[in-house]
PDB file of N, CA, C and O in Angstrom:
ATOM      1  N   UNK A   1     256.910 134.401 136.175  1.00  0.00           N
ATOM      2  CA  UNK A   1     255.557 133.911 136.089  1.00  0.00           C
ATOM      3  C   UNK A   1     255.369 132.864 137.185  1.00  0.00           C
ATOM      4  O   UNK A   1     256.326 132.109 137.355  1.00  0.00           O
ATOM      5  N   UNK A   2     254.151 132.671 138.058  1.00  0.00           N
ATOM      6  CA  UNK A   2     254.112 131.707 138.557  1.00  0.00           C
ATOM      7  C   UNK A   2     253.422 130.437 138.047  1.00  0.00           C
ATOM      8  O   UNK A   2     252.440 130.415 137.305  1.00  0.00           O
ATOM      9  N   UNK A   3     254.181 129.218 138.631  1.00  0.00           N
ATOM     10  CA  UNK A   3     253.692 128.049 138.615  1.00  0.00           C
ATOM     11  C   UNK A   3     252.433 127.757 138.167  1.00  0.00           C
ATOM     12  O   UNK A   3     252.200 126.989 137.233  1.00  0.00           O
ATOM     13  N   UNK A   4     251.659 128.317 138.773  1.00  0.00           N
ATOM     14  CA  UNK A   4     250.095 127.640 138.286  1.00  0.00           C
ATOM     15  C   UNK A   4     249.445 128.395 136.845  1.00  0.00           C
ATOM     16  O   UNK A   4     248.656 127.812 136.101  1.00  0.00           O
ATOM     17  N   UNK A   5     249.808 129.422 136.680  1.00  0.00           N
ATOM     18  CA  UNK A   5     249.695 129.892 135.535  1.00  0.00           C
ATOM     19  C   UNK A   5     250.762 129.434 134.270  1.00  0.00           C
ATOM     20  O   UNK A   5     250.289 129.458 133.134  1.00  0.00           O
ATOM     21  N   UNK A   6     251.865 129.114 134.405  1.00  0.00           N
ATOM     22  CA  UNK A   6     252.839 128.753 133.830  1.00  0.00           C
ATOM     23  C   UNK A   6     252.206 127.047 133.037  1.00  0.00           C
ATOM     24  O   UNK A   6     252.290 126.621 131.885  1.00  0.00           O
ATOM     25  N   UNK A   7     251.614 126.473 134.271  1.00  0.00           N
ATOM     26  CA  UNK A   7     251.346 125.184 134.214  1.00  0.00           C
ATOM     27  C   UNK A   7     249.726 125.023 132.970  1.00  0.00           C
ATOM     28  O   UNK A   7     249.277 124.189 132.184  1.00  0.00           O
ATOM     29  N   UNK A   8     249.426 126.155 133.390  1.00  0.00           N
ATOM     30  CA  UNK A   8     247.870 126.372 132.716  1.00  0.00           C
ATOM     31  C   UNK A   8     248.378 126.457 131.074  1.00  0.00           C
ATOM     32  O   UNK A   8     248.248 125.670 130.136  1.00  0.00           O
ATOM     33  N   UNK A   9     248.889 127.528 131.174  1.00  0.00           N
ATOM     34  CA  UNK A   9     249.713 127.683 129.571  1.00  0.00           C
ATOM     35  C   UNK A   9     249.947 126.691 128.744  1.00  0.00           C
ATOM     36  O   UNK A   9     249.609 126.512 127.574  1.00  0.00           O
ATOM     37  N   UNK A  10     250.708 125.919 129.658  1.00  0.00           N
ATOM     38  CA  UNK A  10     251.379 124.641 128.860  1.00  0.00           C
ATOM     39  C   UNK A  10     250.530 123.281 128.776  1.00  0.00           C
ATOM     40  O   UNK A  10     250.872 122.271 128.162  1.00  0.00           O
ATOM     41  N   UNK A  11     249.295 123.470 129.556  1.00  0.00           N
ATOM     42  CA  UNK A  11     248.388 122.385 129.125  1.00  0.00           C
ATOM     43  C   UNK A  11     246.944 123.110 128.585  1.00  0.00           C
ATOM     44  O   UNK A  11     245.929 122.479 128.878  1.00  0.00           O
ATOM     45  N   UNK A  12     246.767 124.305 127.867  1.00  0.00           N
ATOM     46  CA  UNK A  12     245.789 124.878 127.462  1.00  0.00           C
ATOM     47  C   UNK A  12     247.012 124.524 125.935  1.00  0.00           C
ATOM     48  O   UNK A  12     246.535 123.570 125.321  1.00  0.00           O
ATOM     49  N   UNK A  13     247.950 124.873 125.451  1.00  0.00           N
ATOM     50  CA  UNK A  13     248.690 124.247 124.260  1.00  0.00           C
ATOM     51  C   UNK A  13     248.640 123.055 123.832  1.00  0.00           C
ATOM     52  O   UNK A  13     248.348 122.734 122.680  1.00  0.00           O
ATOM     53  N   UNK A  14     249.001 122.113 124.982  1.00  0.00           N
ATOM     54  CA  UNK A  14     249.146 120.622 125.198  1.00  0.00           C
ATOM     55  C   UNK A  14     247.589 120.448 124.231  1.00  0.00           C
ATOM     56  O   UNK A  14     247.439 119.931 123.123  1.00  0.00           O
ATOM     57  N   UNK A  15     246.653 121.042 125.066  1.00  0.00           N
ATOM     58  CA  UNK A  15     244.631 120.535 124.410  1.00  0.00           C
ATOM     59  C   UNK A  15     244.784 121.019 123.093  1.00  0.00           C
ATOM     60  O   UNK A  15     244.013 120.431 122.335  1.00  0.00           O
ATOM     61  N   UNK A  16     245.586 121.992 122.447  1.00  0.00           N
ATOM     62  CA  UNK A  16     245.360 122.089 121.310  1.00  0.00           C
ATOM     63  C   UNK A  16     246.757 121.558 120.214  1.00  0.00           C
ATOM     64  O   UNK A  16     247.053 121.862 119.059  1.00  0.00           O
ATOM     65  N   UNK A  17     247.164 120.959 120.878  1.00  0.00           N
ATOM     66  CA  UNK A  17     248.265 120.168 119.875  1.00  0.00           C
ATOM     67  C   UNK A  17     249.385 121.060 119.595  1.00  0.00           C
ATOM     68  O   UNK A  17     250.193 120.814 118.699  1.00  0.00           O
ATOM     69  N   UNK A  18     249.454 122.159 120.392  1.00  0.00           N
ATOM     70  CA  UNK A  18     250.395 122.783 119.623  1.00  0.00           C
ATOM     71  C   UNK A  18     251.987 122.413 120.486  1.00  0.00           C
ATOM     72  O   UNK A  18     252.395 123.303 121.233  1.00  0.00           O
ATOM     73  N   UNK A  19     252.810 121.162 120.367  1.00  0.00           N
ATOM     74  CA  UNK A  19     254.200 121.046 120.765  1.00  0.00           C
ATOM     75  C   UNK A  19     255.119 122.279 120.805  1.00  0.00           C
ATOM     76  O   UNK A  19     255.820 122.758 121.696  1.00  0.00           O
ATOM     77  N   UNK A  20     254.759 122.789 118.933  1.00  0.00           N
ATOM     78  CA  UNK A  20     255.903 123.709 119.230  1.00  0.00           C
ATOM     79  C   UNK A  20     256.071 124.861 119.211  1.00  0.00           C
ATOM     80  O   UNK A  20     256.915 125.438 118.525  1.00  0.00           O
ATOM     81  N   UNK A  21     254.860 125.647 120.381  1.00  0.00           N
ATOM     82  CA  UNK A  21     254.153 126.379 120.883  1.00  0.00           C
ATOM     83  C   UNK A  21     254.843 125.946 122.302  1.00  0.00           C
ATOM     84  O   UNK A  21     255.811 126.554 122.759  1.00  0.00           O
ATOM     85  N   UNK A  22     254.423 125.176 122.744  1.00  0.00           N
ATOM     86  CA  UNK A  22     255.074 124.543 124.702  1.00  0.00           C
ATOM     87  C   UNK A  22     256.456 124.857 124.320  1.00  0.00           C
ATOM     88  O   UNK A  22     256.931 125.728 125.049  1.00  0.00           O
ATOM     89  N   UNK A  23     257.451 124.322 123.186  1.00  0.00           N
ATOM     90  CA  UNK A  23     259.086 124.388 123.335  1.00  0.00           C
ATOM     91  C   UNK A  23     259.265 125.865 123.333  1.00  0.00           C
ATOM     92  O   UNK A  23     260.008 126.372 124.173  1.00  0.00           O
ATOM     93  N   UNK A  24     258.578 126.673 122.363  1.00  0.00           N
ATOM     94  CA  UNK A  24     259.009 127.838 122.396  1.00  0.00           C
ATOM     95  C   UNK A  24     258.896 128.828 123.927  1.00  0.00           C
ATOM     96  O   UNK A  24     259.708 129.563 124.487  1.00  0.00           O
ATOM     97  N   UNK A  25     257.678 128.481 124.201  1.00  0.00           N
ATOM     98  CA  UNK A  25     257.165 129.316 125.733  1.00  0.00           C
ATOM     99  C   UNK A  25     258.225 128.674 126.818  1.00  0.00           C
ATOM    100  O   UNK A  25     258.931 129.456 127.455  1.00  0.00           O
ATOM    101  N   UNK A  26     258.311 127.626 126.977  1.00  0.00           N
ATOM    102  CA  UNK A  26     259.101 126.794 128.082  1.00  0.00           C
ATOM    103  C   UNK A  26     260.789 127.319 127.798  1.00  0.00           C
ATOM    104  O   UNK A  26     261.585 127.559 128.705  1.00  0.00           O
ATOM    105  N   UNK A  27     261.080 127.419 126.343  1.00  0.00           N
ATOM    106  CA  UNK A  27     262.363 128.317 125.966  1.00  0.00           C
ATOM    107  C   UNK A  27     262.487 129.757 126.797  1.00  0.00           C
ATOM    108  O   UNK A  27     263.321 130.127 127.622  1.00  0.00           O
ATOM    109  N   UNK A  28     261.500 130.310 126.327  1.00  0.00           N
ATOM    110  CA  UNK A  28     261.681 132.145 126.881  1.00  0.00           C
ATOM    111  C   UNK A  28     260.619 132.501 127.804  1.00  0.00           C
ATOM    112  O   UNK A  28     260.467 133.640 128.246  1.00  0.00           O
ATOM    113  N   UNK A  29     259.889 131.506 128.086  1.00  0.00           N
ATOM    114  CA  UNK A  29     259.396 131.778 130.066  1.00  0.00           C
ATOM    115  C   UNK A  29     259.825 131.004 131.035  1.00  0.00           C
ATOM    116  O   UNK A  29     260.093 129.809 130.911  1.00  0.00           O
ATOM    117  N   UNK A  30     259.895 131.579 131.918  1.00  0.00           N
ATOM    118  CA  UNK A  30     260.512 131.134 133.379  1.00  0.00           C
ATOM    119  C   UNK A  30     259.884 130.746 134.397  1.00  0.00           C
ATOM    120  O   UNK A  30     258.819 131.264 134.061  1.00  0.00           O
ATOM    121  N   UNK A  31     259.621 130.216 135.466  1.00  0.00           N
ATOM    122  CA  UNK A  31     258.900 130.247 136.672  1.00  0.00           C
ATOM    123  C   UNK A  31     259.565 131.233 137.804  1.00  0.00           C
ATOM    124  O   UNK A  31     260.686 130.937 138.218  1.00  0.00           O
ATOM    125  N   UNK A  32     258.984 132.251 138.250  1.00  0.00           N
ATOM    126  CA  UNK A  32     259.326 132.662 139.147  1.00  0.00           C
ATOM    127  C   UNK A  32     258.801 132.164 140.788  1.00  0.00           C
ATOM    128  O   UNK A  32     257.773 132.581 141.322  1.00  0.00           O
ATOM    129  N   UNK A  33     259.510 131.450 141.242  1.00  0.00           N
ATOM    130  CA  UNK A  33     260.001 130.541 142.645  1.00  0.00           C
ATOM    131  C   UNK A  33     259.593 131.745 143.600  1.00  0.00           C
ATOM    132  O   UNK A  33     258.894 131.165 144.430  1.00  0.00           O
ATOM    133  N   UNK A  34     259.630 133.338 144.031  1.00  0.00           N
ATOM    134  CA  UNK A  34     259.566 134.053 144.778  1.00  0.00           C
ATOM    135  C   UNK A  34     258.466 134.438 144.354  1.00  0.00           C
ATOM    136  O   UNK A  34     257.702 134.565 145.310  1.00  0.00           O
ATOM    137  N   UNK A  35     257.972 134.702 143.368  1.00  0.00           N
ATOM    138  CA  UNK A  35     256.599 135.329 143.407  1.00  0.00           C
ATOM    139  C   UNK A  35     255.217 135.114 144.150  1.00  0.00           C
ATOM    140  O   UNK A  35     254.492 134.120 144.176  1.00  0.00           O
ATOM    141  N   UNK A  36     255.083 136.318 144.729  1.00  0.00           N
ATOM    142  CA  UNK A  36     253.717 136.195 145.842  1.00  0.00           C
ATOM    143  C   UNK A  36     252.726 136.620 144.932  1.00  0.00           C
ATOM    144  O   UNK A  36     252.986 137.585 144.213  1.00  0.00           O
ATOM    145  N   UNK A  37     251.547 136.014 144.838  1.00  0.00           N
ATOM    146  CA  UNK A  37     250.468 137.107 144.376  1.00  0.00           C
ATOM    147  C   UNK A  37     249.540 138.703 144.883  1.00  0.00           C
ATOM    148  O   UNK A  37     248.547 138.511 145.584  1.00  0.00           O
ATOM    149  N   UNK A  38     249.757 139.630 144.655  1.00  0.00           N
ATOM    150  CA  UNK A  38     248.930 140.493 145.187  1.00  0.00           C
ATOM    151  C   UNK A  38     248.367 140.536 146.517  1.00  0.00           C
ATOM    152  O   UNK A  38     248.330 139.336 146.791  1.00  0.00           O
ATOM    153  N   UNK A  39     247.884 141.181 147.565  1.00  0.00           N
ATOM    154  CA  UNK A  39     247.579 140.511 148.265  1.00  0.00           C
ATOM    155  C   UNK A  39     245.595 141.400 148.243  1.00  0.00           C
ATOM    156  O   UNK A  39     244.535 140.939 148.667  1.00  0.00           O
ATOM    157  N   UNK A  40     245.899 142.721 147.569  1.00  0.00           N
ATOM    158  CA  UNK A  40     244.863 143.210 146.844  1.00  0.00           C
ATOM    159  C   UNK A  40     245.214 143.716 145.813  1.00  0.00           C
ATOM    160  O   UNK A  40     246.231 144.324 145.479  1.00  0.00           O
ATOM    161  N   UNK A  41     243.699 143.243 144.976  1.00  0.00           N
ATOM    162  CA  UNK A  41     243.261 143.394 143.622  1.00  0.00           C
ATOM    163  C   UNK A  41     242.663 144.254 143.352  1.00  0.00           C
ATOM    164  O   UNK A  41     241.461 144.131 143.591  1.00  0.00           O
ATOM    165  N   UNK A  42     243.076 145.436 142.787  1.00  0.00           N
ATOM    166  CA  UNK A  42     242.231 147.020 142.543  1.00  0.00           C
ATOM    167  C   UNK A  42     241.279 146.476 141.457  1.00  0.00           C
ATOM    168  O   UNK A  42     241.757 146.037 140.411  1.00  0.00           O
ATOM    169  N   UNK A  43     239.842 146.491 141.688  1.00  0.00           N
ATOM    170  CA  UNK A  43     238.445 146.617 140.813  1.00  0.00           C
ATOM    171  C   UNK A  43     238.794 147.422 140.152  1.00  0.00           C
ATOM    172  O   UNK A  43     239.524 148.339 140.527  1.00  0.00           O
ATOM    173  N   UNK A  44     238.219 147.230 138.650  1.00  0.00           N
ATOM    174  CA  UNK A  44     237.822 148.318 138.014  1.00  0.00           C
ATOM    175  C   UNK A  44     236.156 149.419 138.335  1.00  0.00           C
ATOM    176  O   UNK A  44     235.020 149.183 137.926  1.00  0.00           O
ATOM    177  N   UNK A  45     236.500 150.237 138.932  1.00  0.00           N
ATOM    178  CA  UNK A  45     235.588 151.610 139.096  1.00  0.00           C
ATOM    179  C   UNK A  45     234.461 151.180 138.070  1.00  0.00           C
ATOM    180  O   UNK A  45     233.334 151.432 138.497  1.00  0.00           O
ATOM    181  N   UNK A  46     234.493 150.693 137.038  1.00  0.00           N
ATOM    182  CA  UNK A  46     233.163 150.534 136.158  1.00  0.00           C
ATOM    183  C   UNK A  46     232.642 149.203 135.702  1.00  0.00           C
ATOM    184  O   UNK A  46     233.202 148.428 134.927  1.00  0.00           O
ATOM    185  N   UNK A  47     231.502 149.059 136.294  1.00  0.00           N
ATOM    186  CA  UNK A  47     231.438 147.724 136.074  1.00  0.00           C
ATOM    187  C   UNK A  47     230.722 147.355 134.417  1.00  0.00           C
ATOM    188  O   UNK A  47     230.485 148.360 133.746  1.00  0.00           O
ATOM    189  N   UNK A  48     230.365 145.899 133.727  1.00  0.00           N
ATOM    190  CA  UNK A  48     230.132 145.745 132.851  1.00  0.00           C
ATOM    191  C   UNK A  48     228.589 146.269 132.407  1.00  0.00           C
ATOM    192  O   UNK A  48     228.317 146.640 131.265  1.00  0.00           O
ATOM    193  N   UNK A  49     227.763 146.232 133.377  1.00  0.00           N
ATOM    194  CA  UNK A  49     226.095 146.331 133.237  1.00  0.00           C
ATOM    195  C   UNK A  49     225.787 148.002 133.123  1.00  0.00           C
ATOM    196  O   UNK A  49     224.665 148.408 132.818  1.00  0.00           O
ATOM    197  N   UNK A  50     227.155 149.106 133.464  1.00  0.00           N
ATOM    198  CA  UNK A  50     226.737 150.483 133.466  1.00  0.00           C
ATOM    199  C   UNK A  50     227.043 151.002 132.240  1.00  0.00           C
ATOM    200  O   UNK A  50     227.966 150.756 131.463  1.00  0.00           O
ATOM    201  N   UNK A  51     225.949 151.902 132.182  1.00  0.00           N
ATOM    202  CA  UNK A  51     226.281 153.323 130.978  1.00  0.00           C
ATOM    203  C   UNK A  51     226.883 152.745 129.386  1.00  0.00           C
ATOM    204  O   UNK A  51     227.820 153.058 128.651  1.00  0.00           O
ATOM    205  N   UNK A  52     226.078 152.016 129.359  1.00  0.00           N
ATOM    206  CA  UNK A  52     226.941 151.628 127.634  1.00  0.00           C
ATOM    207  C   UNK A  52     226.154 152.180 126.489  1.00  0.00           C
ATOM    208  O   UNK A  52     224.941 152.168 126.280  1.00  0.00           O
ATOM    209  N   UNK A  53     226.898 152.544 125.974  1.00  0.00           N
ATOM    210  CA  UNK A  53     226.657 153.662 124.349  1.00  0.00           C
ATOM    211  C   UNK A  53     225.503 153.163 123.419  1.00  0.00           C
ATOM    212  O   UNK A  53     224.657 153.776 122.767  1.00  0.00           O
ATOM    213  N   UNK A  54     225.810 151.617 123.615  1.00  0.00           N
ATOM    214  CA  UNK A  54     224.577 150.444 123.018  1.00  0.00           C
ATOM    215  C   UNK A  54     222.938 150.632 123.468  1.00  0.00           C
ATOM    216  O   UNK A  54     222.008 150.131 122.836  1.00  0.00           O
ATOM    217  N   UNK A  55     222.817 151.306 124.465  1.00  0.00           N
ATOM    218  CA  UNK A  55     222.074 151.095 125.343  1.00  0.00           C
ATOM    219  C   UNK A  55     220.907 152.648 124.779  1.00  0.00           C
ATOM    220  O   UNK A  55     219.688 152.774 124.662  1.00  0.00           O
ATOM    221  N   UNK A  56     222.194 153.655 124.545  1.00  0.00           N
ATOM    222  CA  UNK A  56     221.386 154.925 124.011  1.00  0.00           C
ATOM    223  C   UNK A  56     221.298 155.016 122.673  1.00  0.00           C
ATOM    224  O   UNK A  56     222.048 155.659 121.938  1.00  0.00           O
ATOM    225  N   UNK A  57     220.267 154.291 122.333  1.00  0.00           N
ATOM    226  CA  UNK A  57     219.866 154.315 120.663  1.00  0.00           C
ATOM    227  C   UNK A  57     218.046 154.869 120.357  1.00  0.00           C
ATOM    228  O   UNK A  57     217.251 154.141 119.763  1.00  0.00           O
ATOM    229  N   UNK A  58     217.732 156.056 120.822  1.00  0.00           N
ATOM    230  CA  UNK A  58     216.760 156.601 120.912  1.00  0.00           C
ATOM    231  C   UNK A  58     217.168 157.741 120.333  1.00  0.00           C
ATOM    232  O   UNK A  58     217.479 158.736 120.987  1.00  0.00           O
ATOM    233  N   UNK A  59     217.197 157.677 119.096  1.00  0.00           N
ATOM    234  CA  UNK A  59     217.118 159.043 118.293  1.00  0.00           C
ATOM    235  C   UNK A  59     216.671 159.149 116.957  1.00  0.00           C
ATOM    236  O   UNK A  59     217.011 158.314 116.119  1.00  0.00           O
ATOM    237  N   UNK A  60     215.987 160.040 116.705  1.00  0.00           N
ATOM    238  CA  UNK A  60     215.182 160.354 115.400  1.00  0.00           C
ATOM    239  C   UNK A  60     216.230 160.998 114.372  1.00  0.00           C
ATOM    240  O   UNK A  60     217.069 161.890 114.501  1.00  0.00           O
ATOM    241  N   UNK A  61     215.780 160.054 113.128  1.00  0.00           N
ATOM    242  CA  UNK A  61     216.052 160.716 111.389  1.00  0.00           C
ATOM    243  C   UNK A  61     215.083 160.961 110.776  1.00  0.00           C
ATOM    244  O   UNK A  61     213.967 160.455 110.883  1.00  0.00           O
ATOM    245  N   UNK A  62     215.680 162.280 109.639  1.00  0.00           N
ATOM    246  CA  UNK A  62     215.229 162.804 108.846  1.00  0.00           C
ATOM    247  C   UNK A  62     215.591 162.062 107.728  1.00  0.00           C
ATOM    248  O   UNK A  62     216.807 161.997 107.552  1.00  0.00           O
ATOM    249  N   UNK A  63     214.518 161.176 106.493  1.00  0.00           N
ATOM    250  CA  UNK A  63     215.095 160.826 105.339  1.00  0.00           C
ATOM    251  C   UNK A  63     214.790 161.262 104.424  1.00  0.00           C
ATOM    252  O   UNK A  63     213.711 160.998 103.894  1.00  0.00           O
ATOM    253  N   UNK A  64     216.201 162.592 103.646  1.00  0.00           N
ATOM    254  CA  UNK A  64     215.442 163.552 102.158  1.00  0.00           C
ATOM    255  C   UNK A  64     215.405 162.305 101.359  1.00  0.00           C
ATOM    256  O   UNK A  64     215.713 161.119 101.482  1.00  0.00           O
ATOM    257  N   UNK A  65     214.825 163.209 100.377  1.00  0.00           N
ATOM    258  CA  UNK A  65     214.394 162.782  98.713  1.00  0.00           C
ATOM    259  C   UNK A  65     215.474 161.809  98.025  1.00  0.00           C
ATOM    260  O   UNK A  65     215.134 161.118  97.065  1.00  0.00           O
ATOM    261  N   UNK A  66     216.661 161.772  98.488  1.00  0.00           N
ATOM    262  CA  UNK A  66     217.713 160.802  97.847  1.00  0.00           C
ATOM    263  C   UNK A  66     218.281 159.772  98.246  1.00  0.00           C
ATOM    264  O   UNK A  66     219.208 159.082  97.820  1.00  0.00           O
ATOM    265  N   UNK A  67     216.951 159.711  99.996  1.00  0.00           N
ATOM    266  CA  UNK A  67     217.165 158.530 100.739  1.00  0.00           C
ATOM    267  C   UNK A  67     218.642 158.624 101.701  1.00  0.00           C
ATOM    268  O   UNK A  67     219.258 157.659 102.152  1.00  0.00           O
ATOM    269  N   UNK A  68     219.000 160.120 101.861  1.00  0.00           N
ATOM    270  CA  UNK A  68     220.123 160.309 102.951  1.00  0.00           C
ATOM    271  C   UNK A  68     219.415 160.619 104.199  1.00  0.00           C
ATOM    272  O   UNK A  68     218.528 161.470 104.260  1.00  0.00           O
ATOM    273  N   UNK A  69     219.932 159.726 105.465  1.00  0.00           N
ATOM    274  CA  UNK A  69     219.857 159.841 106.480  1.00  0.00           C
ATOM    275  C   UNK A  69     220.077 161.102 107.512  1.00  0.00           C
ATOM    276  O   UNK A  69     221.283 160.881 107.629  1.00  0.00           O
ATOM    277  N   UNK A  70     219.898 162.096 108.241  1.00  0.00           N
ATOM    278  CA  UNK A  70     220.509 162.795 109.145  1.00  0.00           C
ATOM    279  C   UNK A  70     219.381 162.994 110.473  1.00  0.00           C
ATOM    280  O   UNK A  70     218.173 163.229 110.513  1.00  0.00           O
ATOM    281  N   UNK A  71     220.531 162.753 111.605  1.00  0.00           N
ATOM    282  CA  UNK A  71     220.010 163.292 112.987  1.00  0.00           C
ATOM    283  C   UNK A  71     218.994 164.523 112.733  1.00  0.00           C
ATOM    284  O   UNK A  71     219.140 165.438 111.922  1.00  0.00           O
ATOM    285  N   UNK A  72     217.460 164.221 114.031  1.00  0.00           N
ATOM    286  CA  UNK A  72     216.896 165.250 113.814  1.00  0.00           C
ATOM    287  C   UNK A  72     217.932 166.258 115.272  1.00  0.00           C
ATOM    288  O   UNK A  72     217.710 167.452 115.474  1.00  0.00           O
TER     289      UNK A  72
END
């Protein structure tokens, strides 16, 4: 893991009081000293504002006599 993320961890715990939360992580994570970051970051192909399922709610029901719902 690198440093600055490593460092984030342990003071996003630190804000919430949790000590022994930091001993345990600082126990079984490491800093990795060689690690480069990426130098590109593959996008995800779909962004958040397209094609959402939420979006297609235009459809008509039929309600029988016993108050059951079905697609027309």
């Amino acid at each position: 893991m690198d440093q600055v993320t490593y460092e984030e961890i342990t003071s996003i715990l630190a804000k919430f009081g949790r000590p022994d939360l930091i001993h345990e992580f600082k126990q079984y994570v490491k800093v990795d000293k060689d690690y480069e970051p990426p130098k590109y970051v593959k996008k995800d192909k779909y962004s958040d504002d397209e094609g959402s399922a939420t979006s297609e709610s235009d459809y008509e029901v039929d309600i029988d006599e016993d108050g059951f719902q079905s697609l027309k």
